[in-house]
Residue, then its C-alpha position, 0 to 999 in steps of 0.5 A: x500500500x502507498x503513502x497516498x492509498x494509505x492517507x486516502x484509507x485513514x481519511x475515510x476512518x478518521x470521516x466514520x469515526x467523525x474526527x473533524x481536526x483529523x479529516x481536516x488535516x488529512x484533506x489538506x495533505x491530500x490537497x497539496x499532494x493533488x495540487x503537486x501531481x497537476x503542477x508544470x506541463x503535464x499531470x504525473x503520480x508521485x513516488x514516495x520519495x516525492x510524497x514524503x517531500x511534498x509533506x516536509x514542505x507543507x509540515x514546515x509551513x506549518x511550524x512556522x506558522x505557529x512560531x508567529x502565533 
């Protein structure tokens, strides 16, 4: 199973289980990853590598977000 197949699976538990901050988050990892697979000239699937890149970034926003608060 991937990294993506696997946020796709808990988003579904985390919407039964009606974790509302959980589902949240993980529609946001799934937005960005969404948004980096169309990104340039031409739609592409992430490797893992990829994935876990595209999560550094977003985790590192939003850390930094919180130190200004």
């Amino acid at each position: 199973m991937s990294l993506k197949e696997k946020l796709q699976q808990d988003l579904t538990e985390s919407m039964r289980a009606r974790d509302e901050i959980r589902s949240s988050t993980i529609r946001m990892i799934l937005t960005s990853i969404r948004n980096e697979e169309v990104a340039g000239k031409e739609a592409k699937e992430l490797d893992e590598k990829e994935l876990i890149a595209v999560l550094s970034r977003e985790a590192k926003k939003r850390q930094i977000g919180r130190a200004h608060v």
